[in-house]
N, C-alpha and C positions, 0 to 999 in steps of 0.2 A: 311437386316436381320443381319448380319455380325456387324453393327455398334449398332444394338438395342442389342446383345450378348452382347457385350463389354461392353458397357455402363451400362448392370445389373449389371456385375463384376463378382468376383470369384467364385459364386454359381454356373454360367452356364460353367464354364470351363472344359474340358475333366479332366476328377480325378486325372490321372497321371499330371495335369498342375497342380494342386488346391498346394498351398504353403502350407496351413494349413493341407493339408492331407497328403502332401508329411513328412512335420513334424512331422507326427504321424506316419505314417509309418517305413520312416526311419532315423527319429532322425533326431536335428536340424543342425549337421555338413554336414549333406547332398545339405543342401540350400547355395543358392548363395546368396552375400548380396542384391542384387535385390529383391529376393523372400521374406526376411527377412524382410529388408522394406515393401516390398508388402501388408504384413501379417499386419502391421501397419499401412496401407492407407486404406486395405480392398477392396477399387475400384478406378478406373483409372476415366477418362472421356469420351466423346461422341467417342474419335478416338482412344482412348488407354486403355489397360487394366491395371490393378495394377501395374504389373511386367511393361510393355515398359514403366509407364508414372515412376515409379523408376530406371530403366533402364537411360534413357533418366536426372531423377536427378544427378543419378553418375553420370555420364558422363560429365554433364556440371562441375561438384566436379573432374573430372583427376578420376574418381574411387579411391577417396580417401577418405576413413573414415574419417582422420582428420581433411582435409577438408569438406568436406561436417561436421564434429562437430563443425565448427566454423561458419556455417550459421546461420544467425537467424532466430525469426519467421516471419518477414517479408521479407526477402530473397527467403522462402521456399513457401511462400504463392502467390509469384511471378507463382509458376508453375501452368498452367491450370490442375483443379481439387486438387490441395492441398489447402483447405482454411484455415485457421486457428485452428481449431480444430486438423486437420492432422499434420500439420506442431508441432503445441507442443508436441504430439504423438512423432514424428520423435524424437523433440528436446530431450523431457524427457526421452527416451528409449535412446541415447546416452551418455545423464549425466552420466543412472545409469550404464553403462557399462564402464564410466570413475570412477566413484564410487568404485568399484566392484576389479577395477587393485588396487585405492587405498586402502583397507582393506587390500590385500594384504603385501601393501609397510610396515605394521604394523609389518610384521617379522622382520623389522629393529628394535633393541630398544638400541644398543648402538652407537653413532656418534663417528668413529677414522677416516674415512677420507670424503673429501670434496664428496666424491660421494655417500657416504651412504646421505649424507643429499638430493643431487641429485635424486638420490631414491628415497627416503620418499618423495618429494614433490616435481616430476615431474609432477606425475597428476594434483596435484593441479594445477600448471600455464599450461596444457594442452589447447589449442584450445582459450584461452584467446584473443580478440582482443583488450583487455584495462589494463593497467597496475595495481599491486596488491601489497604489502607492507604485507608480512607474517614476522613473527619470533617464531623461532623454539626452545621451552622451554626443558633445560639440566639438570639435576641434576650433583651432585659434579661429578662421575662418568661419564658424557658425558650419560647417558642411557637417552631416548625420554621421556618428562612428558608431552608432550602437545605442539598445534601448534597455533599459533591463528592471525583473518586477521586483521591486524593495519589501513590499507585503502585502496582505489581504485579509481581509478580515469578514465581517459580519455585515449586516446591513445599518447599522450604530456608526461604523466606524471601522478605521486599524490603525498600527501604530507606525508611524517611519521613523525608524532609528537614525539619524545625523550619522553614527559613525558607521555605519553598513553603506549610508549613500555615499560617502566621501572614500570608503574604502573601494567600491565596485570604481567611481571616476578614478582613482590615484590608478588601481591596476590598470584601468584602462587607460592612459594618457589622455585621458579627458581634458582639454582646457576651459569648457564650461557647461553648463548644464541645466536644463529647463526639468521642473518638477511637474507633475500632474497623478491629480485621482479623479475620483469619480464619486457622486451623488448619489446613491442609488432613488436616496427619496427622490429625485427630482427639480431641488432648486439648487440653485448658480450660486447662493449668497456664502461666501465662503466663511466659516465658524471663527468662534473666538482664539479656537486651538488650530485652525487654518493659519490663521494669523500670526501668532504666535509662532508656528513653526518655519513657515516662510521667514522671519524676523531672524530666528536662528541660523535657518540654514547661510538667509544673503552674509550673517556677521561671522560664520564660521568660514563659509566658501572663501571669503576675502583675507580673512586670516592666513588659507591655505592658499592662496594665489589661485583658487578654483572661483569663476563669477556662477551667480545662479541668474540666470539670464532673466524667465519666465516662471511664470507657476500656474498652471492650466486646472480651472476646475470641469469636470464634462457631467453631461444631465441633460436626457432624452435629445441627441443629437445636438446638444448645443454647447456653449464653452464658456465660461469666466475667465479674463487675463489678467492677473494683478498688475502685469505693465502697461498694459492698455488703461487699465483704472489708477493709472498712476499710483500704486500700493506699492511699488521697489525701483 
C-alpha cells in the first residue's frame, strides 16, 4: 500500500506534506528547494515520492543550485522517474530565475569600473559549460546601450570574428566597447590567443574611431580585467 501511495504522488499525501498547498498557505519562502522542485516534477516513482526523488537530485548536485543549473536535459533524465518532459521543466524554471537576477543587473546603466561590467553580465556566463564571446555596447558617456552574443563554442574555445564585433558596434552607434567570455575550465589566466585577440581588437577599434575600453575574462563567479592588469 505504502508503494501504491507514493507512486500516485502528491495528491495522496497528508496536506501538511502537499508542496503546492503548503505554498498556498504559507507563501513560497516557506519551501525548501526540494519541495520547490517537487512542485515541478509533481510525482516521484514506484519507491519515491516527489520531494525524496528531488531530494535525492540535490543531493547528488552538493545541494547546489548552481550546480544542479548546469545539468542538462540529459543529465537530469538519468534520474528514475525524471523523463524528459520533467527534466526541461527543471531546466526552464532555472533559466528563468537566472533571467530574473539578470533584469535586475539593468540598474547598472553607467560602466566606471571593471566590476560594474562584472555585474551586468555575470548572469549571462552563469552555469555555462561552453565558452561565449559577448561585447558590451557604450556610448560616449560609458552609459549600457546594448549587449550582444558574437559566438559560442565548445568547451576548447570559440572563435570572435573582429569584423561581426565592429559590424554589430557600427550598426549600433556604439562609441566604445568592453569584450568578455568565459572559462568554462575555470581559470582567469587569459590565453595566448586572449591576447593576441584583445591586441587586435584595441588596434582595429582605434583605427575605426570605436575604443575597446575592457576585456572581461569570467570563471566560477569571478572575473579577469585586462585594464585592471594593466594589459590595454
Amino acid at each position: 500500500m505504502e508503494n501504491y501511495e507514493q507512486k500516485l504522488g502528491i495528491k495522496l499525501w497528508a496536506e501538511e506534506d502537499r508542496p503546492r498547498e503548503k505554498l498556498l498557505q504559507h507563501g513560497r519562502r516557506h519551501l525548501t528547494d526540494a519541495e520547490l522542485i517537487a512542485i515541478l516534477i509533481g510525482s516521484g516513482n514506484r519507491t519515491e515520492t516527489a520531494v525524496d526523488l528531488s531530494k535525492r537530485i540535490l543531493a547528488f548536485y552538493e545541494n547546489n543550485l548552481t550546480k544542479l543549473g548546469k545539468a542538462s536535459i540529459s543529465d537530469l533524465s538519468k534520474f528514475k522517474g525524471i523523463g524528459e518532459a520533467k527534466a526541461i521543466t527543471i531546466v526552464a524554471a532555472l533559466e528563468l530565475g537566472l533571467r530574473r537576477k539578470e533584469t535586475l543587473s539593468d540598474e547598472i546603466f553607467q560602466v566606471t569600473t571593471s566590476n560594474d561590467v562584472y555585474k551586468y553580465l555575470h548572469q549571462t556566463f552563469a552555469d555555462l559549460n561552453h565558452e561565449e564571446f559577448w561585447i558590451l555596447l557604450l556610448n560616449r558617456s560609458n552609459h549600457i546601450i546594448g549587449k550582444h552574443l558574437i559566438s559560442k563554442g565548445g568547451q576548447a574555445g570559440t572563435i570572435a570574428d573582429p569584423k561581426i564585433i565592429f559590424k554589430v558596434a557600427l550598426e549600433n552607434n556604439a562609441a566604445n566597447i568592453v569584450l568578455a567570455h568565459n572559462h568554462p575550465s575555470g581559470s582567469l589566466k587569459p590565453s595566448d590567443s586572449d591576447n593576441k585577440l584583445t591586441k587586435q581588437l584595441i588596434a582595429a577599434g582605434n583605427f575605426l574611431g570605436l575604443s575597446v575600453v575592457d576585456h572581461l575574462i569570467f570563471a566560477n563567479n569571478r572575473y579577469y580585467s585586462y585594464k585592471d592588469d594593466d594589459m590595454m
